[in-house]
N, C-alpha and C positions, 0 to 999 in steps of 0.2 A: 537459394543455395548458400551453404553455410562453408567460408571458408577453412582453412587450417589452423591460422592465427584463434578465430572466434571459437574454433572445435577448442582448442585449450586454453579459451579459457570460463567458457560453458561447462564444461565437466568435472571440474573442482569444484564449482559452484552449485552442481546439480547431480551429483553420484550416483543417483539412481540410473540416468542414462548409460553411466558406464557400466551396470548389469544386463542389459539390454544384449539380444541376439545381437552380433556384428552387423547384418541385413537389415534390421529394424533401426541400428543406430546410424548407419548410411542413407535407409530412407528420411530419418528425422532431417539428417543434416542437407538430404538433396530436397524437402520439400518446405523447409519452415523459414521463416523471413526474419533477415537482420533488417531492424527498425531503431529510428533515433529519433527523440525529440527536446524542441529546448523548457526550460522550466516555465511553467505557467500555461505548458499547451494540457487541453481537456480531452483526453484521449478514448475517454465512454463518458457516457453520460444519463440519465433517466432515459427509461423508455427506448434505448438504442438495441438494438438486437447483436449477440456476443461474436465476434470474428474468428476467437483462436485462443489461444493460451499461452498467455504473456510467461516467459524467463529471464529476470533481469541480470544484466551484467553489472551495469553501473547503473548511478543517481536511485533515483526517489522516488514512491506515488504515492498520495493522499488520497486513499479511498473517504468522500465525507457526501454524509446526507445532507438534503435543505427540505426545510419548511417553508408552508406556504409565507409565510413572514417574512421568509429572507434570512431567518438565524439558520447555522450551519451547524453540525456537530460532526468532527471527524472520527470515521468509525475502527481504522485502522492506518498504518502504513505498510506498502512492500518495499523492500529492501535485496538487493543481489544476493541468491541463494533462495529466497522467496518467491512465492506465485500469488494469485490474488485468488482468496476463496469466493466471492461474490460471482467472478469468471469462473470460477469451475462451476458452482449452482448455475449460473446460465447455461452453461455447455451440457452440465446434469438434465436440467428439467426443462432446457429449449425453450426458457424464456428471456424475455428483455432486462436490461439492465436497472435496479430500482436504488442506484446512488451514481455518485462523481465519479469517477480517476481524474484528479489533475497533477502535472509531473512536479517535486517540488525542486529539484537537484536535475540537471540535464542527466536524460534517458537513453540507455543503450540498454535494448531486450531482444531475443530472440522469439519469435510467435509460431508457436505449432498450431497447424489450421484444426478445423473441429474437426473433421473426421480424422486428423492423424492423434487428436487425443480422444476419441471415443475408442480409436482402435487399438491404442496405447492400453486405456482404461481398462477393458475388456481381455486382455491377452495376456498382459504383464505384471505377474506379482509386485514387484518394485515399484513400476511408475502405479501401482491404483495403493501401494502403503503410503507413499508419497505424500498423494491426494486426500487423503484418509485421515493421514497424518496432519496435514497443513488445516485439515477444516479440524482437528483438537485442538490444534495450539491456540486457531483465533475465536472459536470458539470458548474459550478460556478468558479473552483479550477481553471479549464484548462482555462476557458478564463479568468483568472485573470493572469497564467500563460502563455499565447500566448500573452495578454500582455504587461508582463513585458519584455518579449523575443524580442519582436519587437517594442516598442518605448523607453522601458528603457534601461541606457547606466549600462555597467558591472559592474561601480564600487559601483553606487547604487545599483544596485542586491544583490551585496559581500556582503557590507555593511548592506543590511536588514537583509541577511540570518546569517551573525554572529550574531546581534543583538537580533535576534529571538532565538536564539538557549543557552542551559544554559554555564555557563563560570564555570571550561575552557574546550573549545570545544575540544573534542581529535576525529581530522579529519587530511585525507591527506588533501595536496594539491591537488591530483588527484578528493578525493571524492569530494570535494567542485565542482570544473570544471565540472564531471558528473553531480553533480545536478543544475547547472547552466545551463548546456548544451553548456559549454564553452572550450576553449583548458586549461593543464594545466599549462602553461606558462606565460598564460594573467592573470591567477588567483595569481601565484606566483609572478607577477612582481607588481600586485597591492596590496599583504597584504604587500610586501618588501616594496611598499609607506607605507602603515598606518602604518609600525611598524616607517616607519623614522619620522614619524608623534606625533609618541608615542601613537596612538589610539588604539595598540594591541601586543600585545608581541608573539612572535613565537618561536615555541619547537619543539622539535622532534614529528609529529604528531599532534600538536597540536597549 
């Protein structure tokens, strides 16, 4: 049960719902679960079978694959106002889950169970552009991200992704290489150039 506080502020964040019948927008909010978790908890995982269909309000998730090796490569993030397309293919094709969610930022999301998003899907012009919508954009992401992986070299990657991100960045070295999709070795012997460089200064974490 979703209360009045969360009804506003889930529906700026997700405008489609406010097209929705009255009836349908009352069932969403008497059947979908407010859910919280702290950063670091792994909320799907490979091979897990899909529960619902995350809306986040606040914090973070790192959708990221592994290899059998142990190297990571992160394949997106969701963010409040976003939904995770990986979960909608699950919920689409009723299969298990074939990467991570781990939360990076503490998580507050609302979960519409599966048959209240198949029945969403199927009924409602809005919520299935949505869906539609959201598998464009990151479908855009991933071969922006495939890529960068395979004709760009590592240290331009490094370099965009500090660049991108606000200063000062408080990351390991390890997280940087998982969202690279790189070792963390190659990553530390490259910001060890830009600091001799002077293009960045390095801290504990940071």
């Amino acid at each position: 049960m979703i209360d009045n506080d969360t009804r506003s502020r889930l529906l700026p964040l997700y405008p489609m719902l406010g097209e929705l019948p009255a009836a349908e927008l009352k069932a969403i909010l008497a059947t979908a679960k407010q859910m919280q978790f702290q950063a670091g908890t792994v909320i799907f995982d490979e091979n897990q079978p899909c529960q619902g269909f995350p809306l986040l309000l606040s914090g973070s998730l790192r959708v990221i694959k592994s290899a059998a090796n142990g190297r990571e490569l992160q394949l997106y993030r969701v963010l409040p106002g976003e939904s995770c397309i990986l979960t909608s293919s699950c919920l689409l094709g009723h299969t298990p889950y074939q990467a991570r969610g781990i939360v990076e930022a503490p998580l507050e999301m609302v979960m519409l169970p599966a048959t209240l998003f198949h029945r969403l899907l199927g009924s409602h012009e809005a919520f299935r552009r949505y869906v539609f919508q959201l598998f464009t954009e990151r479908l855009t992401d991933l071969m922006e991200l495939v890529t960068a992986v395979a004709f760009q070299k590592l240290d331009r990657r490094l370099a965009a992704l500090l660049i991108a991100r606000p200063i000062p960045l408080h990351a390991t070295h390890q997280a940087l290489a998982d969202e690279l999709g790189s070792a963390r070795e190659m990553v530390s012997r490259l910001l060890k150039g830009f600091a001799e460089q002077g293009w960045v200064t390095l801290g504990r974490e940071q």
